[in-house]
N, C-alpha and C positions, 0 to 999 in steps of 0.2 A: 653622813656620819664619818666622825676619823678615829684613829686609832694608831699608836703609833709601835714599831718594832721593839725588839731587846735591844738594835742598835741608834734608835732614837729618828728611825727612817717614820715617814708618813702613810700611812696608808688610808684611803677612802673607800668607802662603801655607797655603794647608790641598791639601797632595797625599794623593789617594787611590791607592791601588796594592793588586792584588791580589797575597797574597802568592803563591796559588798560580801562575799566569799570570805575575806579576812587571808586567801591562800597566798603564799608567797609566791608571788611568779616568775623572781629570779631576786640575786644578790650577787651584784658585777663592786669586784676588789680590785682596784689600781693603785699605782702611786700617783697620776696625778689623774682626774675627768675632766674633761672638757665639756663644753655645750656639743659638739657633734657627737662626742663619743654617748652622751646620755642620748639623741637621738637616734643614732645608729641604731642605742637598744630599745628605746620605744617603737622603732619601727619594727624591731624583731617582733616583737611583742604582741605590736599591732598584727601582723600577720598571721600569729600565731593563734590571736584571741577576740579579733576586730577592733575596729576603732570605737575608743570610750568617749562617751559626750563629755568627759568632765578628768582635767587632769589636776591633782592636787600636789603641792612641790611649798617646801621651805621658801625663802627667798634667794638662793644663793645664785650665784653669775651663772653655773650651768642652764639654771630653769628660768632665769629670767633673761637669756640672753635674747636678744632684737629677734634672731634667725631662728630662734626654736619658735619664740610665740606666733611669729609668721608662717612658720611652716604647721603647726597644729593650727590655726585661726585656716589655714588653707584645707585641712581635712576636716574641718569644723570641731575641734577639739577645743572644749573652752578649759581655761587656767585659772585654778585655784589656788590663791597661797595662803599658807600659814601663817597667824597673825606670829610675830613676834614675842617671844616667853614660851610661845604654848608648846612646850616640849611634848606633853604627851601626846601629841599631834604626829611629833617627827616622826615618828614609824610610817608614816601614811603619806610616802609618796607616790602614789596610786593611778594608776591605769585603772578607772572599773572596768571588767571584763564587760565583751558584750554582753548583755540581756535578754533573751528570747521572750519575748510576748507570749505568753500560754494562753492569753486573754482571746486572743485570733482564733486559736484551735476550736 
């Protein structure tokens, strides 16, 4: 998402939200993100909350950079993207939280 100042500066927003939960599990504001800086926070993320089977992302150069898809295809995190138009989608660039199986107990 962007947004820009009273001085006509850029700002970007990378929301993560779980789709199952729907909780917001952060909202990181910069002037500019990169592909490592969105990893940097999916790895907080990841530590925080486990690694999701399934990451869902826009198309944009951070989530489809060569070095992200390798590095989550490396913890088995598969990549979902957003068809294009589907805006009410864009809120949903999501990490699912991990899942506990209740099914085991």
């Amino acid at each position: 998402m962007f947004d820009r100042t009273r001085e006509g500066r850029l700002l970007k927003f990378l929301t993560v939200v779980d789709e199952f939960t729907r909780e917001c599990l952060t909202i990181e504001v910069a002037r500019k993100q990169t592909s490592r800086d969105v990893l940097r926070t999916l790895a907080q993320l990841m530590l925080r909350y486990g690694v999701p089977k399934h990451i869902r992302s826009d198309n944009g150069s951070e989530f489809a950079a060569r070095a992200g898809r390798f590095w989550l295809s490396k913890l088995g995190v598969g990549t979902l993207f957003i068809e294009r138009g589907r805006l009410v989608r864009q809120s949903h660039r999501i990490p699912q939280a991990a899942k506990v199986d209740q099914s085991a107990s």
